[in-house]
C-alpha positions in Angstrom: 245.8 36.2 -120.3 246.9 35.2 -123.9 244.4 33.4 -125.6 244.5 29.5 -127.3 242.6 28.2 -130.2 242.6 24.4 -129.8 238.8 24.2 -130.9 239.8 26.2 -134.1 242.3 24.1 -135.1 240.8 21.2 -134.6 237.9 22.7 -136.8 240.0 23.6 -139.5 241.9 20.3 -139.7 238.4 19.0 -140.4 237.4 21.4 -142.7 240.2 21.0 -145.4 239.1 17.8 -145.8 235.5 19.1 -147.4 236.2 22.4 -148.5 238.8 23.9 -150.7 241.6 25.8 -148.0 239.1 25.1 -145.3 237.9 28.7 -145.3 238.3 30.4 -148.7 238.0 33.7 -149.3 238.7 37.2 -147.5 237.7 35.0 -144.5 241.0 32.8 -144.8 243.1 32.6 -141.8 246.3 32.5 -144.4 246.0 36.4 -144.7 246.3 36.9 -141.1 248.6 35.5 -138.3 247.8 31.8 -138.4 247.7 30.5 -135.2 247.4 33.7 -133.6 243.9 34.3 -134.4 240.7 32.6 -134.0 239.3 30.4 -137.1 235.8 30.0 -136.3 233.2 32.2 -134.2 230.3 31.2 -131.6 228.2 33.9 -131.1 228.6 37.8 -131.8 227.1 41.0 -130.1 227.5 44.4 -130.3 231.5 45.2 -130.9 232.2 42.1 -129.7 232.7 38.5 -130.9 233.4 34.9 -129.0 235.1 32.1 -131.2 234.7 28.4 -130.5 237.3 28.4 -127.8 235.6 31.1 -125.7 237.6 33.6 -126.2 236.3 37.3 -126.5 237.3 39.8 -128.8 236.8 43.4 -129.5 236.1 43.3 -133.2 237.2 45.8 -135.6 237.2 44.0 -138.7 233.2 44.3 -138.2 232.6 41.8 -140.7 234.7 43.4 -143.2 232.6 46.3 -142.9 228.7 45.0 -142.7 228.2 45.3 -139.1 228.1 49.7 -138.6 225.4 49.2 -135.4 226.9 46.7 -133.8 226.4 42.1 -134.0 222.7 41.4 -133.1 221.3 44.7 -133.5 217.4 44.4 -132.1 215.5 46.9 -133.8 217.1 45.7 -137.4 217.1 41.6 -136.4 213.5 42.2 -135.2 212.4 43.7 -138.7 214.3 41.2 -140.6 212.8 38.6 -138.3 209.1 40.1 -138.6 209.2 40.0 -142.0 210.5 36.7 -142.3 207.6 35.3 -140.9 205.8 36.8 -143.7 207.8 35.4 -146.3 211.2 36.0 -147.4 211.2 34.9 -151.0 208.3 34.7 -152.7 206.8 34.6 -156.0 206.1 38.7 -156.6 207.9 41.3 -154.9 207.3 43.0 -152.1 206.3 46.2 -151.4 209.3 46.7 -149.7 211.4 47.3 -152.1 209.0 50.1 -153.5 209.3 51.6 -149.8 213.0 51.0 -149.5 213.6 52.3 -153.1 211.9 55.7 -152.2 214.1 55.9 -148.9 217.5 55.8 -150.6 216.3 57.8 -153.4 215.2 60.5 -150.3 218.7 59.9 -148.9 221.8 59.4 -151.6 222.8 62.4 -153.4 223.0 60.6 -156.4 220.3 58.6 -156.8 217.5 58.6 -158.8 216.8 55.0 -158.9 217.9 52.2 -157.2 218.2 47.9 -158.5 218.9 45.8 -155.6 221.1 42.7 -155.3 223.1 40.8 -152.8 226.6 41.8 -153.3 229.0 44.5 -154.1 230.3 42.4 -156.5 226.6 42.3 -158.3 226.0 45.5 -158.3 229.6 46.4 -160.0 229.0 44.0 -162.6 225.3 45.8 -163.5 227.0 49.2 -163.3 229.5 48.0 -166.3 226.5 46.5 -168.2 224.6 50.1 -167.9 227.5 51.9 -168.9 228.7 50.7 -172.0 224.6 50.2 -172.8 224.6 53.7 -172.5 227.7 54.7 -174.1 228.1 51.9 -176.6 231.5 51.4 -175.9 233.5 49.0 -174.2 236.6 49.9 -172.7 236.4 50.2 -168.5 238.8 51.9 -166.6 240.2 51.0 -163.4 243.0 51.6 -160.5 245.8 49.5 -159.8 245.0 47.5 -156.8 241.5 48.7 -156.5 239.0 46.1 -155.3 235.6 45.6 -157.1 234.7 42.1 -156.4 236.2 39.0 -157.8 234.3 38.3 -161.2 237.3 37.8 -163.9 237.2 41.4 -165.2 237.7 42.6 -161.9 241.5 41.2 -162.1 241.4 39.6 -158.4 241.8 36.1 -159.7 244.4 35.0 -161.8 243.9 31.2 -161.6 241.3 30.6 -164.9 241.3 33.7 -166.3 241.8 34.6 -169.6 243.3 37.2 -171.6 240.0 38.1 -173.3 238.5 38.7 -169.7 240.8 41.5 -169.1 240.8 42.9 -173.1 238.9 46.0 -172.2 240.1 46.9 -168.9 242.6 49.6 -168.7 244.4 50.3 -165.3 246.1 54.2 -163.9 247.0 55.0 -160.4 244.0 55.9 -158.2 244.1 59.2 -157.8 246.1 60.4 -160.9 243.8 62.3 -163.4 246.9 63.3 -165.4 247.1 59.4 -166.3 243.5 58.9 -166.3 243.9 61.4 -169.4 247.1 59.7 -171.0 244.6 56.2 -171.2 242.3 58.1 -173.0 244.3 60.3 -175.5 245.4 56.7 -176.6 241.8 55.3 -176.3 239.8 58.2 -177.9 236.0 57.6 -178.4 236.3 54.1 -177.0 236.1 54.5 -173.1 232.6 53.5 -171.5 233.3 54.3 -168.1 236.1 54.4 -165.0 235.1 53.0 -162.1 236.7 54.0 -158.4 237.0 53.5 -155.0 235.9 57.3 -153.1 239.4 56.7 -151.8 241.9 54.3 -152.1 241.8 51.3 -149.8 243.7 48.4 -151.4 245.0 45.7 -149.4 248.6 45.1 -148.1 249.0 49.5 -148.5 248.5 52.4 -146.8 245.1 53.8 -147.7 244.9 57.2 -150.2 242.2 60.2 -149.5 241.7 61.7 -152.7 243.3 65.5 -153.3 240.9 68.7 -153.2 241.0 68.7 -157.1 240.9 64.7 -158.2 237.0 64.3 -158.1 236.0 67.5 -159.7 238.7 67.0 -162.3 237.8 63.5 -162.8 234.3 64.7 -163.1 234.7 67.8 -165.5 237.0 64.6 -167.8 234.1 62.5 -167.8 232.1 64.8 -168.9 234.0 66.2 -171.7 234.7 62.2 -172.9 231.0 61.5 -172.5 232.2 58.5 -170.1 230.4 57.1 -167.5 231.8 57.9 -163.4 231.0 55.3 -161.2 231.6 55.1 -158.0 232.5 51.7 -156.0 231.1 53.0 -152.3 230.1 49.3 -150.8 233.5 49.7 -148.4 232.4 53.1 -147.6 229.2 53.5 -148.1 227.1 55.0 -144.8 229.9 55.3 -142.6 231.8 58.4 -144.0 228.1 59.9 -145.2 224.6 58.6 -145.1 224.1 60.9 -148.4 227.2 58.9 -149.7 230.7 59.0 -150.3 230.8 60.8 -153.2 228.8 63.5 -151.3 231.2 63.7 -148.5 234.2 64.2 -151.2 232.2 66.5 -153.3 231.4 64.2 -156.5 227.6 63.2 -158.0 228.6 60.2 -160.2 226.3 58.8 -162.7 226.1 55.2 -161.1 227.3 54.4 -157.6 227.3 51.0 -155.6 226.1 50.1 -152.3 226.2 47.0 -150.1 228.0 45.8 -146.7 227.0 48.6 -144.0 223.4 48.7 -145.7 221.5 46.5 -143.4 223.6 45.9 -140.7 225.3 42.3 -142.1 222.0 41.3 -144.3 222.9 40.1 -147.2 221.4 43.0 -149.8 223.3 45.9 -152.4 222.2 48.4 -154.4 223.0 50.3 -157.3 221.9 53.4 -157.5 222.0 56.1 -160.4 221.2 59.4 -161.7 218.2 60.3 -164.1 220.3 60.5 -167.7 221.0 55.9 -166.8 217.4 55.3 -166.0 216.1 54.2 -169.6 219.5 52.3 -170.0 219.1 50.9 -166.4 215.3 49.5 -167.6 216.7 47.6 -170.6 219.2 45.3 -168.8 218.2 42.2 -167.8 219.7 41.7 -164.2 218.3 39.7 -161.6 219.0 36.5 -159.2 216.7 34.4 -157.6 216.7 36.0 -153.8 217.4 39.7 -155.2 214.1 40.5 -154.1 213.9 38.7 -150.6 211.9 40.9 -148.5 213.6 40.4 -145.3 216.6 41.6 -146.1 214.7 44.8 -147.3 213.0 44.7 -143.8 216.4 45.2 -142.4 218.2 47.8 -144.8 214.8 50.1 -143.9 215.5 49.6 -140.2 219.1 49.7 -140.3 218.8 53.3 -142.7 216.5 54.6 -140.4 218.8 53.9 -137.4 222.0 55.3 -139.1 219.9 58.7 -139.4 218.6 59.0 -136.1 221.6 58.4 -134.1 223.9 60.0 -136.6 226.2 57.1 -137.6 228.7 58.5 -139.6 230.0 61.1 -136.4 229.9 58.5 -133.7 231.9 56.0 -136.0 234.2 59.3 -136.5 234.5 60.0 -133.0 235.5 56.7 -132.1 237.7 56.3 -134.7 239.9 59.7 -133.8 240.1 58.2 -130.5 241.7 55.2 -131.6 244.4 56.7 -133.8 245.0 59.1 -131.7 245.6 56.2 -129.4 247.6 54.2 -131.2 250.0 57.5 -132.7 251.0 58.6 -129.1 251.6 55.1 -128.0 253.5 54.5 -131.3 255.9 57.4 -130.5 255.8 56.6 -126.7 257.9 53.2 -127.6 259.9 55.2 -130.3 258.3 53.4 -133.0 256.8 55.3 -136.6 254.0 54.6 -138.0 251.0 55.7 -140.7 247.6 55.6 -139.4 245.6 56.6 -142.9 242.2 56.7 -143.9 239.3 58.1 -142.9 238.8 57.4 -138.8 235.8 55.6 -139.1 237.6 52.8 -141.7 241.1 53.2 -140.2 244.3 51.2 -140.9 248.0 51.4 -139.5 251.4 50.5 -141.0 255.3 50.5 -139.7 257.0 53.5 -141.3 259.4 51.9 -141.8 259.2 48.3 -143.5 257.4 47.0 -146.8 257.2 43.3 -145.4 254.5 43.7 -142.3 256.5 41.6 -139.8 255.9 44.2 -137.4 252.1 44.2 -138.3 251.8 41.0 -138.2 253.5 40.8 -134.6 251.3 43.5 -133.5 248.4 42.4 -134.6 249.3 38.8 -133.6 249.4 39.9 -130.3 246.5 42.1 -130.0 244.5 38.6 -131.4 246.1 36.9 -128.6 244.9 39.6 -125.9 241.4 39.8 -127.1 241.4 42.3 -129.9 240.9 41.5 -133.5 242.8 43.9 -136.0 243.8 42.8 -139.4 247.5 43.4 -140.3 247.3 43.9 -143.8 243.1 44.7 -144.5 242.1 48.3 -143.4 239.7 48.1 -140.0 236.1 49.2 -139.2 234.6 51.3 -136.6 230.6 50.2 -135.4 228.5 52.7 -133.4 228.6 49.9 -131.3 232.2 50.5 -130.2 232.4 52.3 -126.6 234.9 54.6 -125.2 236.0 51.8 -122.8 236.3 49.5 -125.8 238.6 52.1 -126.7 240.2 52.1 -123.4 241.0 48.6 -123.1 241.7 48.1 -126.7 244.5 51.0 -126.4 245.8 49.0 -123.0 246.3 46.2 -125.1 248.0 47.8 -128.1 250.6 49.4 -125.1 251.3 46.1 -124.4 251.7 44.9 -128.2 253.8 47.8 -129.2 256.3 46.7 -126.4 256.4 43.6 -127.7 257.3 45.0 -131.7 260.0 47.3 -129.3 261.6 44.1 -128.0 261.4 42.2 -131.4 262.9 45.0 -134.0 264.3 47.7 -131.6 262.9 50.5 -133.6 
């Protein structure tokens, strides 16, 4: 059965009329297929999702990445709910965050301390602020394409920012010490810090793993320069390792950011750091007025613990293998190439052969139309929550979807 979205539509048509594009953000249908995906959900659990037309879909956009154990989780809604009841925000904070503190401090190779936030993009910001409070220096270095939030140094947004916004930000491949040392030959003594994705994951590209020599390189730089290495990991962060990604890839950075996966779709980051930022780290004034909600706390605790005691990162592995391997033999069944890149667990696939995505879009069109929800041009997410038959039947309709980018191109 192909799917409709008459509900959708009809919800978007009134939503335009109140808010800017209807949905703004990452969330926009305008990046997808429109009208061959679902605008609006009902209800989520587990792997799965229902929009407002009833249609059911295997999910592996998970969010965009927050939901690792699955939509409705019990033993994390019940803490966040338990604690709720308590209070959520409240005049003082909670002991909580003392408690949840200490866990990540047991548990991330690189921390020592830990601020908490609500979003990646709060956290990246703070990490900036602590380096060049450290270094006193203001340059920032960062890679072409590479996503850190979309505050106007970040260089998302182009509409209303200025030059001055961008002044101190210099950009180099990701992945390319050499040119990482060309930008500071030119910028000697004035470099506070580079700041990276583990691996490269930009949008609209085939995602990079880094080379068995780019971290400790860019590590042994750093040190020489006496610049700061942070480490973007709220994409990454606990499904590759709970210890973090720069563990996995063999890199202790001096700051490192945390969010999405953290608490299982709760709305709470972290930045973490080692012991040299700490006295820097206690001098910057950062805060918001629901950094400290205790609920969401609640639920990071129970969501950490969960991770650990079922072993997240090797069942999101496992089921990511699975899929690739999937989608690679059907791929060449129907004589058509393709890239699967990335680590399994955070997936994404491309046609070998075109630069414009019609055939992702297709694909993924028609896997949106059959129930399962793939993004054509935004790398996917694995939960723990995902089965071996969601595998199964999401790899019967991919067979189908790859005939249908057969018919359409012919190769």
């Amino acid at each position: 059965m192909v799917y409709s979205f008459q509900e959708s539509k009809r919800l978007i048509s009134r939503a335009v009329r109140v808010i800017p594009q209807g949905i703004y953000g990452h969330l926009t249908p305008v990046i997808t297929v429109p009208g061959s995906y679902p605008y609006y959900v009902s209800r989520a659990k587990g792997s799965r999702f229902w929009d407002v037309d009833g249609n059911e879909f295997i999910d592996y956009m998970c969010a965009y990445g927050p939901m690792i154990l699955g939509y409705g989780h019990k033993k994390v809604d019940e803490a966040f709910a338990r604690q709720a009841r308590k209070g959520a925000c409240t005049t003082l904070a909670s002991p909580l965050s003392v408690e949840l503190a200490e866990k990540m401090v047991d548990i991330v190779d690189c921390a020592d301390w830990v601020i908490f936030a609500k979003n990646g993009a709060d956290t990246t910001s703070i990490a900036l602020v602590i380096a060049r409070g450290y270094t006193g220096r203001e340059k920032i270095v960062l890679a072409h394409e590479g996503y850190h939030g979309t505050q106007p140094w970040a260089g998302t947004n182009s509409v209303g920012i200025t030059p001055a916004d961008r002044d101190a930000i210099l950009m180099v491949p990701w992945g390319d010490s050499a040119a990482f040392t060309r930008v500071l030959e030119s910028n000697r003594g004035q470099v506070a810090a580079a700041m990276f994705t583990p691996y490269h994951h930009p949008v609209f590209s085939d995602q990079n793993l880094p080379g068995p020599d780019f971290w400790p390189e860019m590590r042994r730089i750093c040190d020489r320069e006496g610049i700061i290495l942070i480490l973007d990991d709220v994409r990454a962060g606990w499904r590759l390792d709970l210890a973090g990604s720069g563990h996995y890839f063999g890199i202790k950075p001096d700051l490192a950011c945390f969010s999405k996966a953290m608490a299982n779709g709760y709305a709470i980051s972290a930045l973490v750091g080692t012991e040299k930022m700490r006295i820097v780290a206690s001098k910057v004034y950062a805060t918001g007025s629901f950094w400290f909600n205790s609920p969401e706390m609640a639920s990071a605790l129970a969501c950490i613990d969960e991770l650990i005691t079922i072993d997240a990162p090797a069942i999101v592995r496992e089921r990511g293998e699975a899929l690739m391997e999937g989608l690679q033999e059907q791929a060449s069944s129907h004589g058509l190439s393709v890239t699967l890149s990335g680590p399994p667990s955070i997936p994404f696939m491309t046609f070998a052969n075109e630069k414009n995505f019609m055939r992702s879009q297709l694909f993924c069109a028609q896997c949106a139309l059959r129930g399962v929800f793939f993004h054509p041009h935004h790398n996917w997410f694995l939960s723990t929550a995902h089965t071996e038959k969601d595998i199964h039947k999401t790899l019967n309709v991919t067979d189908t979807a790859f005939k249908i980018v057969k018919e359409h191109f012919g190769y």
